[in-house]
TILUM-859532 format. One record per residue (C-alpha): residue in three letters; x, y, z; residue number from 0. Coordinates in nm, 3 decimals, m for minus. Layout:
<recs>
ALA,X,Y,Z,NUM
...
</recs>
This chain:
<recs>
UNK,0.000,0.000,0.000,0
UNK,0.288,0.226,0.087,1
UNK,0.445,0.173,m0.259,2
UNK,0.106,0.266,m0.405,3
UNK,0.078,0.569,m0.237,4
UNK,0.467,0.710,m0.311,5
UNK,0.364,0.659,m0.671,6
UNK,0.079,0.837,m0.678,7
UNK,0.229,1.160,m0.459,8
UNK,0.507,1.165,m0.787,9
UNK,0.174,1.236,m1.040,10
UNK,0.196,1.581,m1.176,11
UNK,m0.104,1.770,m1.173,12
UNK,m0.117,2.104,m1.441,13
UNK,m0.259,2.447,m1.286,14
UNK,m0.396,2.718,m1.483,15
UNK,m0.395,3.079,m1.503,16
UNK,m0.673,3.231,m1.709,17
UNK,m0.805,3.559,m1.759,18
UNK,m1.018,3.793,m1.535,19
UNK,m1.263,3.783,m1.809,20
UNK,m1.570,3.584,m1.791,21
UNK,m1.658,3.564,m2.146,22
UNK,m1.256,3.409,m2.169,23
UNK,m1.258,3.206,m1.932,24
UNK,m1.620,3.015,m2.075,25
UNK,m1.391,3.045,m2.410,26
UNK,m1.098,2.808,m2.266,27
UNK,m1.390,2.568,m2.074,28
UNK,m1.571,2.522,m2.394,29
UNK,m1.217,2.498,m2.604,30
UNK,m1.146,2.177,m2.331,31
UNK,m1.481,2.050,m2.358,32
UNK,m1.517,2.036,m2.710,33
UNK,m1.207,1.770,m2.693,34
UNK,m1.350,1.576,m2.458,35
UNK,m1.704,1.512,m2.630,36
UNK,m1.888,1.337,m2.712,37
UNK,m1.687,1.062,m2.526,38
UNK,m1.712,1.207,m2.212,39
UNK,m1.749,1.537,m2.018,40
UNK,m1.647,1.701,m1.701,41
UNK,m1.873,1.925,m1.479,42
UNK,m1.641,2.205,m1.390,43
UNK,m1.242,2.340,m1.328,44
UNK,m1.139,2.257,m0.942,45
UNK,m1.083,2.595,m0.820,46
UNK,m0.710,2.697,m0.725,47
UNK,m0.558,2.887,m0.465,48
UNK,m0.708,3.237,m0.643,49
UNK,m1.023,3.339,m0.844,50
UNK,m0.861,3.275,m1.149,51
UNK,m0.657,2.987,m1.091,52
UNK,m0.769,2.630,m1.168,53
UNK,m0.635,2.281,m1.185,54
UNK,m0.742,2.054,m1.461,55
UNK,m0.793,1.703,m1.348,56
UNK,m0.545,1.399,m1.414,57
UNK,m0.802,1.205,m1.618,58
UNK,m0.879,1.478,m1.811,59
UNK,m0.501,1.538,m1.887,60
UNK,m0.460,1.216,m2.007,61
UNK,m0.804,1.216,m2.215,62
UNK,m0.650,1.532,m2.411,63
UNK,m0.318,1.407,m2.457,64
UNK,m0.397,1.053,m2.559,65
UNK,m0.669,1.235,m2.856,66
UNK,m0.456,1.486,m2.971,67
UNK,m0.145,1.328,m2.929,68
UNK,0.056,1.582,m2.740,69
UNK,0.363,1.357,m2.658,70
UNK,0.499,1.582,m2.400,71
UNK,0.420,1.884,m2.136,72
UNK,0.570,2.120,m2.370,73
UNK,0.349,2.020,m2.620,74
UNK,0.039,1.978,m2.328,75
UNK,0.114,2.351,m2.189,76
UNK,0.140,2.502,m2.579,77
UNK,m0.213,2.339,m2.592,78
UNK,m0.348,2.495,m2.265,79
UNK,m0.195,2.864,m2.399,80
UNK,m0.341,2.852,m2.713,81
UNK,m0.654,2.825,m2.589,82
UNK,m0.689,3.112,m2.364,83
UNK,m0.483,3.025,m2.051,84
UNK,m0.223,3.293,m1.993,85
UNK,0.027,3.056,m1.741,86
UNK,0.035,2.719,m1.625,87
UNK,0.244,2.531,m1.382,88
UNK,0.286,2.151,m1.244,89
UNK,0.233,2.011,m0.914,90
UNK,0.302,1.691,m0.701,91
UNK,0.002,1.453,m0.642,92
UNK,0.051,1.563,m0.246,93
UNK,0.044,1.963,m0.340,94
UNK,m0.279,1.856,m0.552,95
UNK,m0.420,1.752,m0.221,96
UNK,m0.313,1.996,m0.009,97
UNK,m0.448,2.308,m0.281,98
UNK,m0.794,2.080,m0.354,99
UNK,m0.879,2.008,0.002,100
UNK,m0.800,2.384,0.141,101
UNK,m1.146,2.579,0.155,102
UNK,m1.314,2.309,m0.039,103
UNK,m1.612,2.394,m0.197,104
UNK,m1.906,2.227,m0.083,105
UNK,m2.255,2.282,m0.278,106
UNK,m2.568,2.102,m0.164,107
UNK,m2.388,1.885,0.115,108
UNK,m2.196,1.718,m0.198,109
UNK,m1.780,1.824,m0.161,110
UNK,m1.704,1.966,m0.508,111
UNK,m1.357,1.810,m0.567,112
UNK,m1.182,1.728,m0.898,113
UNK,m1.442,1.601,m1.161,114
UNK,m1.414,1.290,m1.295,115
UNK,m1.478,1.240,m1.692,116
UNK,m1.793,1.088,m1.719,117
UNK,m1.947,0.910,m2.026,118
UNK,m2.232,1.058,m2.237,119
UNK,m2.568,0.879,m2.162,120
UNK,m2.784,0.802,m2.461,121
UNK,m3.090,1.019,m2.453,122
UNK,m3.380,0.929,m2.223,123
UNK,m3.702,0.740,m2.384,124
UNK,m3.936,0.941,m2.485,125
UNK,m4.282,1.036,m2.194,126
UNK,m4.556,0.859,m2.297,127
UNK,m4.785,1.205,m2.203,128
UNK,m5.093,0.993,m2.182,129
UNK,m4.990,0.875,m1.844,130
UNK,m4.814,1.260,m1.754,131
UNK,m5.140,1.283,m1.525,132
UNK,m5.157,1.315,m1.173,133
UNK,m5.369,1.021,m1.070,134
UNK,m5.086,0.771,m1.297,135
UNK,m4.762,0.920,m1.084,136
UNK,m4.714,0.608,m0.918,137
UNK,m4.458,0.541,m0.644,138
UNK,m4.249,0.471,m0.439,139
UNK,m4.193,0.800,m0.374,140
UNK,m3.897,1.026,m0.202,141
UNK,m4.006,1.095,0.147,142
UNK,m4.017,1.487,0.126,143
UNK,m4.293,1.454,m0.145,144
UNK,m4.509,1.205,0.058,145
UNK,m4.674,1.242,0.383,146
UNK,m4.354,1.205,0.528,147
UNK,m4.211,1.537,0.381,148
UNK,m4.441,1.798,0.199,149
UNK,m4.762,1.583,0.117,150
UNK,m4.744,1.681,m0.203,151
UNK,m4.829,1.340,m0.316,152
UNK,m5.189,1.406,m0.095,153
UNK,m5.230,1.668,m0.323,154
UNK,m5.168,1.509,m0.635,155
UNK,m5.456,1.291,m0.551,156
UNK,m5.683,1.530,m0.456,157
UNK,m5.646,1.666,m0.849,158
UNK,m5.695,1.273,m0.977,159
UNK,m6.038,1.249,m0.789,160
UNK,m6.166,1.641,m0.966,161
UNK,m6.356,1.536,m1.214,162
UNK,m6.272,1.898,m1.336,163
UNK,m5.950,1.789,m1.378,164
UNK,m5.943,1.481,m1.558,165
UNK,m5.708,1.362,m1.876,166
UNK,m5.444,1.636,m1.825,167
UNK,m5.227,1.801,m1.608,168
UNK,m5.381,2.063,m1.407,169
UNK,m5.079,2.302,m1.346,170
UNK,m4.943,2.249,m1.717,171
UNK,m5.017,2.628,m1.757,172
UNK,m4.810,2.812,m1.458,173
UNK,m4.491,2.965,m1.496,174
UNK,m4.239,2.909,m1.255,175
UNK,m3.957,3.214,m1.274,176
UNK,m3.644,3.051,m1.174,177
UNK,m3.391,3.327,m1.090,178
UNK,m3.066,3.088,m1.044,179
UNK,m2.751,2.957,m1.251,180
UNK,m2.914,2.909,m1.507,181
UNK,m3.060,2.548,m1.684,182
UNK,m2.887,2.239,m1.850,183
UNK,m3.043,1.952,m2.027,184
UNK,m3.183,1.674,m1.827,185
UNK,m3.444,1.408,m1.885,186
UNK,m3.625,1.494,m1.523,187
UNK,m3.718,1.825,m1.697,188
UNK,m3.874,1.686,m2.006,189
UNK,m3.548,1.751,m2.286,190
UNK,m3.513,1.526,m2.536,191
UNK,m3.314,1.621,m2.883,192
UNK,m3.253,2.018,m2.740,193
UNK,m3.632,2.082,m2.632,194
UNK,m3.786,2.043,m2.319,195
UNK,m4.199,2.024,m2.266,196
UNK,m4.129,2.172,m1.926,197
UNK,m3.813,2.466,m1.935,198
UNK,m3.906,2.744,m2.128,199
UNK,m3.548,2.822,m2.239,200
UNK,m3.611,3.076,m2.500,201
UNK,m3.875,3.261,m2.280,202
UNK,m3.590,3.307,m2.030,203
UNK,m3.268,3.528,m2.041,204
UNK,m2.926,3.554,m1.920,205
UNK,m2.844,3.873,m1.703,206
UNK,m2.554,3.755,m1.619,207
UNK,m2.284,3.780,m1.935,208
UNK,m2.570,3.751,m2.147,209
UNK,m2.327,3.839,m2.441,210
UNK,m2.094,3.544,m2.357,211
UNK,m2.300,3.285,m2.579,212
UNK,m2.599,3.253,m2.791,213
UNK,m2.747,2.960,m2.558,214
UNK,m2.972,3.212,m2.360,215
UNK,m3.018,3.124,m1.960,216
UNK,m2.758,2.848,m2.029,217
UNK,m2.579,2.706,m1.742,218
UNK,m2.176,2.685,m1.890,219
UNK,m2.061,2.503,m1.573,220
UNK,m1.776,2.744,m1.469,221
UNK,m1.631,2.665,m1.105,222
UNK,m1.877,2.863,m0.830,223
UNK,m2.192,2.679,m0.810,224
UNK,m2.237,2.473,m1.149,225
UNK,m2.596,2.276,m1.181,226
UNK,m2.739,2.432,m0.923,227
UNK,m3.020,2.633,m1.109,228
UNK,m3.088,2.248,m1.278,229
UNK,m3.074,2.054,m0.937,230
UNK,m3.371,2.305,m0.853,231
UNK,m3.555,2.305,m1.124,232
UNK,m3.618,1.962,m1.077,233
UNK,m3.700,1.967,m0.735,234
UNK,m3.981,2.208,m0.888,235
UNK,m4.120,2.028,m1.181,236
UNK,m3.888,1.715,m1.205,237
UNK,m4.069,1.393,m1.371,238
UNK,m3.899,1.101,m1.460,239
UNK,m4.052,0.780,m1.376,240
UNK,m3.829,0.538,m1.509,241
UNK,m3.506,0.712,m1.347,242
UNK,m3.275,0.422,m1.182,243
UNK,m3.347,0.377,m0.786,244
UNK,m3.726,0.447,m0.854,245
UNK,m3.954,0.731,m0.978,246
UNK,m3.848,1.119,m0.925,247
UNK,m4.047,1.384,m0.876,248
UNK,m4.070,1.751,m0.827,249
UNK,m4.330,1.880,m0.628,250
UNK,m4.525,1.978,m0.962,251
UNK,m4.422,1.787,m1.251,252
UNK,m4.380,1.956,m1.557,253
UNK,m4.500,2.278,m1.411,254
UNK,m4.329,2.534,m1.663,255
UNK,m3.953,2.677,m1.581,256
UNK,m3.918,2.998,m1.700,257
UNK,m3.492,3.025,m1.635,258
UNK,m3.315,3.328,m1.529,259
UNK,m2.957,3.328,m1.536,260
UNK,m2.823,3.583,m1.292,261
UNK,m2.512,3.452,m1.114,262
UNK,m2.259,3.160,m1.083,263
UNK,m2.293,3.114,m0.733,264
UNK,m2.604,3.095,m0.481,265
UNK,m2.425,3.430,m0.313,266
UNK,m2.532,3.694,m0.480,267
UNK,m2.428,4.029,m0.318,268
UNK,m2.274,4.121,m0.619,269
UNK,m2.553,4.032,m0.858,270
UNK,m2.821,4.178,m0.676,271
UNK,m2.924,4.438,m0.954,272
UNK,m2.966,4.125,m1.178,273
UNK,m3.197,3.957,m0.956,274
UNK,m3.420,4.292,m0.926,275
UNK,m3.409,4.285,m1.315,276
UNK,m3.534,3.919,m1.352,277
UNK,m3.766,3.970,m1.113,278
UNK,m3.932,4.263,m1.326,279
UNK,m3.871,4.044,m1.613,280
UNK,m4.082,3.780,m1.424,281
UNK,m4.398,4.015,m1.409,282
UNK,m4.330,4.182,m1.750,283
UNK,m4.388,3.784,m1.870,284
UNK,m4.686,3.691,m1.668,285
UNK,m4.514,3.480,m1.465,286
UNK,m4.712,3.343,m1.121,287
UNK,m4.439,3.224,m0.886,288
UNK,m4.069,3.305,m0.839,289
UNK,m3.838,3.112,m0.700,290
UNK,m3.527,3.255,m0.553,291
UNK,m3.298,2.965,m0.418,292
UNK,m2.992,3.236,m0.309,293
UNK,m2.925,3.470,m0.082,294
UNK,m2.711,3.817,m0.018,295
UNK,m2.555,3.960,0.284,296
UNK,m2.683,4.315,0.292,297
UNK,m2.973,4.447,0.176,298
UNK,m3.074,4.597,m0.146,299
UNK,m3.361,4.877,m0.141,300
UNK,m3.381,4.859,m0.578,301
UNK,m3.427,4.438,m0.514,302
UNK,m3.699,4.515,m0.223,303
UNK,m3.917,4.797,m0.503,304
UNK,m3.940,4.476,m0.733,305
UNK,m4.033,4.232,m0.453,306
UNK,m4.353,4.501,m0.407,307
UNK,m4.410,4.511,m0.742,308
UNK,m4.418,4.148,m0.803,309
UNK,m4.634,4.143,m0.481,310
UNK,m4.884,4.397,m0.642,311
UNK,m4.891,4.230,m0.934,312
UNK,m4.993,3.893,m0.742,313
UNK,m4.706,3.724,m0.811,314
UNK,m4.636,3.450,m0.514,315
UNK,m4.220,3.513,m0.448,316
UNK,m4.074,3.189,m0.248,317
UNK,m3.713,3.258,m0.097,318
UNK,m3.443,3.064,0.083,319
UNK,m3.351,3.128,0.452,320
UNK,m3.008,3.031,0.412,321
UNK,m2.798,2.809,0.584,322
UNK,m2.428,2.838,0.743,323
UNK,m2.434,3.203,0.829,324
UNK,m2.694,3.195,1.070,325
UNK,m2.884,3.501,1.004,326
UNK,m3.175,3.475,0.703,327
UNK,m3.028,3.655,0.395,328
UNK,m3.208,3.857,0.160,329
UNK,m3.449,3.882,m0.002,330
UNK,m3.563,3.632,0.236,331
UNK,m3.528,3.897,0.513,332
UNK,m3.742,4.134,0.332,333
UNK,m4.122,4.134,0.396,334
UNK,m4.394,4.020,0.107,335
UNK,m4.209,3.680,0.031,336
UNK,m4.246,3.350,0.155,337
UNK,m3.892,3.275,0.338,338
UNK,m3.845,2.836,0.390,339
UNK,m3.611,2.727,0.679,340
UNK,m3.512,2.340,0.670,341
UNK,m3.615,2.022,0.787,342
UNK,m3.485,1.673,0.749,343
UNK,m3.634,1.347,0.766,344
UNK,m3.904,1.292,1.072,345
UNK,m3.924,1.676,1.023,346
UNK,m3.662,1.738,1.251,347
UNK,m3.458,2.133,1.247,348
UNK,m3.223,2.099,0.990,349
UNK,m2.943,2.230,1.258,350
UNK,m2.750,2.448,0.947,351
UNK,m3.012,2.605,0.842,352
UNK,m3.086,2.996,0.891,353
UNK,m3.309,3.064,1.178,354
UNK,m3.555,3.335,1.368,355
UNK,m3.842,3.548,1.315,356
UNK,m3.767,3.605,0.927,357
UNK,m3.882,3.245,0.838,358
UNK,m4.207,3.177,0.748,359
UNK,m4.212,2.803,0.784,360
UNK,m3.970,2.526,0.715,361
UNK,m3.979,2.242,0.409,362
UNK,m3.780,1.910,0.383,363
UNK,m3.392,2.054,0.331,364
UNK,m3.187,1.758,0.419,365
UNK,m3.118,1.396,0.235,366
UNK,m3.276,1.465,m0.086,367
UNK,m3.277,1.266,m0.373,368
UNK,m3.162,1.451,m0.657,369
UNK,m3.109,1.473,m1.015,370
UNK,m2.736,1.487,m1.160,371
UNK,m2.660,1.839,m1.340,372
UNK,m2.379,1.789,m1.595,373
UNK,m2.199,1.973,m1.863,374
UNK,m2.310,1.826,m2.170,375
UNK,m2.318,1.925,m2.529,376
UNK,m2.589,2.099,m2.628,377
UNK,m2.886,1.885,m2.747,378
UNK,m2.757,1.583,m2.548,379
UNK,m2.969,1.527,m2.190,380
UNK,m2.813,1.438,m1.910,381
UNK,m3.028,1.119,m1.718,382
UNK,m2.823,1.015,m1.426,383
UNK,m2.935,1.090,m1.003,384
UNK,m2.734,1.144,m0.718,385
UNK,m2.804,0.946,m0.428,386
UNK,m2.997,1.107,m0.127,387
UNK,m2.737,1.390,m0.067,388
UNK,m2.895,1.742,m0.142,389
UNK,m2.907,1.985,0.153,390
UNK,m2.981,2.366,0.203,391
UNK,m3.269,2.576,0.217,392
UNK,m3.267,2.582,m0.146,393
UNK,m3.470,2.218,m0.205,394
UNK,m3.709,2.405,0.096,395
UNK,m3.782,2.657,m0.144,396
UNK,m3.834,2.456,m0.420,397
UNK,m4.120,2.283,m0.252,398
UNK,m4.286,2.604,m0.150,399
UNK,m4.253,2.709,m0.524,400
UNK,m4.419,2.370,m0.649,401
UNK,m4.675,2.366,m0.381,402
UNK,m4.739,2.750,m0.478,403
UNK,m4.841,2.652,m0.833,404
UNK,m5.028,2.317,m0.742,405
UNK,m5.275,2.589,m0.513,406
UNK,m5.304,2.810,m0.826,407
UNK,m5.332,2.531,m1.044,408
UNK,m5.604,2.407,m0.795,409
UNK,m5.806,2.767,m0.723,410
UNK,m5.734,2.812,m1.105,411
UNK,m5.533,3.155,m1.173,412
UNK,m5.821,3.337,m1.376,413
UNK,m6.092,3.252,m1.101,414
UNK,m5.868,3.369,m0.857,415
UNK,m5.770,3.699,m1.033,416
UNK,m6.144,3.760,m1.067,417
UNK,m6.188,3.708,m0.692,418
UNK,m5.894,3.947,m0.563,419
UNK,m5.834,4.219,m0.868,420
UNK,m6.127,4.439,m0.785,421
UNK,m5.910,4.502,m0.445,422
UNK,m5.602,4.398,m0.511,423
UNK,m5.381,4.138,m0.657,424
UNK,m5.159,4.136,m0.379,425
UNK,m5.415,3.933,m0.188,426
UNK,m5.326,3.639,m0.415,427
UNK,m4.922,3.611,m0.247,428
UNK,m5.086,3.693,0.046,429
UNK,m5.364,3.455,0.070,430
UNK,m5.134,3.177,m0.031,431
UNK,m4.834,3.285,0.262,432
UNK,m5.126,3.289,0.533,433
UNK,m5.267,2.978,0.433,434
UNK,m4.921,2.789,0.422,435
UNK,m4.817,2.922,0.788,436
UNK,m5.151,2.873,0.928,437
UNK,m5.205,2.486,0.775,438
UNK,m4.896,2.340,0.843,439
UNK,m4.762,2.012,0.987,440
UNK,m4.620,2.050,1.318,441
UNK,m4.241,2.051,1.312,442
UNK,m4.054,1.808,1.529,443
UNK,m3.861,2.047,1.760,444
UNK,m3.824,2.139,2.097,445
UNK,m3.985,2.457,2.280,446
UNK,m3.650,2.612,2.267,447
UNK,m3.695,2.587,1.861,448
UNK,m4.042,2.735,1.853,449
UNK,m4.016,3.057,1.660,450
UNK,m3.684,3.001,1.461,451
UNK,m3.822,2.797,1.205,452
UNK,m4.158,2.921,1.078,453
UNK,m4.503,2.790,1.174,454
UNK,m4.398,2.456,1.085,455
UNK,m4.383,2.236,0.830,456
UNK,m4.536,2.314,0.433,457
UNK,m4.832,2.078,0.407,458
UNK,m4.969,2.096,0.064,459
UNK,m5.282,1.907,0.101,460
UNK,m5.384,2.137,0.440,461
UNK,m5.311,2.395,0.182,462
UNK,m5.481,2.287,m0.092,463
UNK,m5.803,2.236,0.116,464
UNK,m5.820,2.587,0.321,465
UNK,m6.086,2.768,0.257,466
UNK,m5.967,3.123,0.111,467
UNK,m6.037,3.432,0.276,468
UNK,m6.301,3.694,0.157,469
UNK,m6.132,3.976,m0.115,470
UNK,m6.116,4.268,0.076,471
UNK,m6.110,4.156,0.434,472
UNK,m5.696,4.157,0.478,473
UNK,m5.451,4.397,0.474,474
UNK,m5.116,4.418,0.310,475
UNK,m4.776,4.339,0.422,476
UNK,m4.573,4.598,0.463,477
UNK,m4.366,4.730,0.208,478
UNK,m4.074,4.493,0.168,479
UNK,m3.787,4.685,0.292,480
UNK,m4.030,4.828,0.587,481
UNK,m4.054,4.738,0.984,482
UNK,m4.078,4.348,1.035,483
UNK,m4.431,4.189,0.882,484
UNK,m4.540,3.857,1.078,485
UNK,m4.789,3.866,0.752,486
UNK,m5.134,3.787,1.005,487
UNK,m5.449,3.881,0.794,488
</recs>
C-alpha cells in the first residue's frame, strides 16, 4: 500500500492561469470541452488557490493528450496557452491535495472536488404524455414529497379524484420564474433532442454575461456553483418515472420553468441588480411564482421595489432562509415573500439552516434525492441521479414554489384573479403565505426551537383544502424593505 501511495504523490497535476474575463474564461472551458465530447465530459475546473486559478484534473489530462497526441508537457502547456490560458504550472500529487482540500467547496452537502470524466448517456425514452397525469404518478416515492415530507403526493390525488380535472395536467399552464444559474439539459425536466416540454429556455434570459454565448439562460458550468439552477428546477417540476433507484419527482411535474440566469454562485451580493431585473422580467412575462434559491448579505432597497411590485402584481415570491451564516439573507429577510427554513427526515430542524423570526415556515432541506446536473453538449440530456445527498434551504424553497403553483393550479389563476383584482392582486401572495403558515404540519422540535423555524412544516394538502379568505377583508404586508411583517391577515 505504501508503494502505491509514493507513486501516486510523484503524479503531476497542471494548474492554470486564465483571464479575469468571464466571457474568456467560458472560451478556454468550452475549447477543453469540445475535446472531450462526445466521449465524455467534465462538470467544472477545481478551483485553485485564487479566483482565477484552476487545476485541470489527471483524467482529463490524459483524455486530451492521448486524442490529440501531445507527446509531452511542452506540447500539453502550448495546448493549454493557445486556448486562452495565460500561465500554467505543475504540481506533485501531495500539493494537488493539499491546494484541492484547502477551503473546499461544498454545494448542496456534496464536496465539489476534482471532476471525474464521465461518459455521455444516450438520450432518455421518450414520456408517454398519456400517463403525464396526476392520478398515474405512481410510487415509491422520495419521502419529502409524501406524507412524510411535503404531502405533495396528498395533493396530487386530490387533483386525480376532480372530475374537473381529468385527462391532463392541471398546473401544465403556470410559470415558474427561476432566478438561479441558469438550466442544462436533463431528462427529469422533459429535454429530449434540445427541447424540453417543461423549461421554457427561450422565454428566459441571461443577465448575467448575457453576451458570452448565444445559448440564452444556459448554465456553462464554470467553477462557483455549477448545476445548481438544474438541481432546482427539478426539485420544482422534475418527472422522470423510469429514473434508476425508482420514480423522481418535483413537487409539480412539468409545471413550466421559465430560467433566469443571474449569477454563478447561490451568493449573490454582487448580482443583486440582476436579480431585481429578472424579477421585473418575471412580471413583464406573466409569470405566477418566483423562486429565488440564493441569498445576499446586505440588503438591497432597488431588489426590495421589485419584490412590491411582483407582490402587487400577485405574483407569489418563495425565498431561501439560508444556511451556514446563521442570520436569514435577503431577499428572504425582506417582507412580502415566503422565506423556507429546513427540515430533514421525521421533520426534525435541519441544525444548518438559517433561523428566527424572518422564516415563514420550514420544508424538507436535508437527504434529498436529486437529479445529476452535468456539462453536456448541447442537445444531449443528461439522465443520471445522485443518491440522497442534497441539503440547504434551497430544495425548501423549491417545494414552497411547487406547492405555490399546485394551489393556483387548484383555485385556477383566472378565477382567482377575478376574486382578488377588484381590491387587489396582492391578496393572491398573500392569501397563499397565510394559508401555508396557518395549515402546516407541526415541526418536530423542541420549545427552545419554537419561533426560529416558521409555523412549521409546508403541508400541501392542508393547503390545498383551506378555505380562502373573503377579497377585501386583509390587509397588506408591509412594504418589503419596511418594519418586520409577521404577515397575520
Amino acid at each position: 500500500m505504501s508503494d502505491y501511495v509514493n507513486d501516486l504523490t510523484n503524479v503531476e497535476i497542471t494548474t492554470v492561469l486564465l483571464p479575469d474575463s468571464k466571457t474568456k474564461q467560458l472560451q478556454f472551458l468550452k475549447r477543453l470541452q469540445a475535446v472531450l465530447s462526445p466521449e465524455g465530459t467534465m462538470s467544472a475546473l477545481v478551483a485553485g488557490p485564487s479566483a482565477n486559478v484552476f487545476v485541470i484534473p489527471h483524467a482529463v489530462e490524459q483524455s486530451i493528450c492521448q486524442k490529440l497526441n501531445l507527446a509531452s508537457s511542452d506540447a500539453w502547456n502550448a495546448c493549454l496557452l493557445n486556448w486562452g490560458a495565460t500561465h500554467t504550472n505543475r504540481l506533485l500529487m501531495d500539493a494537488y491535495v493539499a491546494l484541492t482540500t484547502r477551503g473546499s467547496m461544498v454545494v448542496d452537502g456534496e464536496l465539489m472536488s476534482s471532476p471525474k470524466v464521465i461518459a455521455v448517456n444516450p438520450p432518455p425514452q421518450k414520456i408517454d404524455e398519456a400517463a403525464f397525469v396526476p392520478e398515474r404518478f405512481a410510487g415509491p416515492y422520495d419521502w419529502h414529497i409524501d406524507d412524510r415530507g411535503v404531502n405533495a403526493v396528498a395533493a396530487w390525488r386530490m387533483f386525480a379524484a376532480d372530475p374537473h380535472f381529468a385527462g391532463s395536467l392541471p398546473w401544465a399552464g403556470i410559470r415558474v420564474a427561476h432566478i438561479d444559474t441558469g438550466y442544462t439539459e436533463h431528462a427529469a425536466l422533459g429535454w429530449e433532442h434540445g427541447q424540453s416540454s417543461t423549461v421554457r429556455a427561450d422565454e428566459g434570459k441571461d443577465f448575467w454575461d448575457g453576451s458570452a454565448d448565444t445559448d440564452g439562460p444556459r448554465d456553462p458550468f464554470l467553477p462557483g456553483f455549477p448545476g445548481h439552477g438544474t438541481r432546482i428546477s427539478a426539485a420544482i417540476a422534475g418527472y422522470y418515472p423510469t429514473a434508476n433507484g425508482g420514480p423522481f419527482y418535483g413537487v409539480a411535474p412539468g409545471v413550466q420553468i421559465i430560467p433566469f440566469r443571474v449569477t454563478d454562485s447561490v451568493i449573490i451580493d454582487h448580482v443583486q441588480n440582476s436579480v431585481r431585473d429578472a424579477i421585473d422580467k418575471a412580471i413583464a412575462t406573466n409569470c405566477h411564482v418566483v423562486n429565488i434559491s440564493l441569498g445576499a448579505l446586505r440588503p438591497s432597497k432597488s431588489l426590495a421595489a421589485s419584490l412590491d411590485a411582483a407582490y402587487e402584481a400577485g405574483l407569489i415570491v418563495v425565498c431561501a432562509a439560508g444556511q451556514v451564516w446563521g442570520e436569514v439573507i435577503y431577499p428572504g429577510r425582506f417582507n412580502r415573500c415566503v422565506t423556507m427554513g429546513g427540515v430533514g427526515p421525521g421533520l426534525k430542524p435541519w441544525r444548518s439552516a438559517a433561523k428566527g423570526i424572518h422564516v415563514d415556515l420550514s420544508g424538507p432541506a436535508d437527504s434529498i434525492r436529486r437529479i445529476r446536473a452535468e456539462s453536456l453538449p448541447p442537445k444531449t440530456t443528461a439522465t443520471e441521479l445522485a443518491d440522497q445527498t442534497g441539503d440547504g434551504t434551497s430544495y425548501a424553497t423549491a417545494c414552497c414554489s411547487g406547492a405555490a403553483a399546485l394551489w393556483l393550479a387548484w383555485h385556477g389563476i383566472d378565477a382567482l384573479r377575478d376574486k382578488y383584482g377588484p381590491t387587489g392582486l396582492w391578496q393572491i401572495p398573500k392569501v397563499f403565505k397565510y394559508l401555508a403558515t396557518r395549515y402546516v404540519t407541526p415541526g418536530n422540535w423542541t420549545a427552545d426551537d419554537e419561533g426560529n423555524y416558521g409555523a412549521g412544516v409546508l403541508n400541501i394538502e392542508a393547503i390545498l383544502k383551506a378555505p380562502l379568505p373573503g377579497a377585501g377583508t386583509m390587509r397588506p404586508e408591509n412594504l418589503a424593505y419596511g418594519t418586520f411583517d409577521d404577515g397575520s391577515l
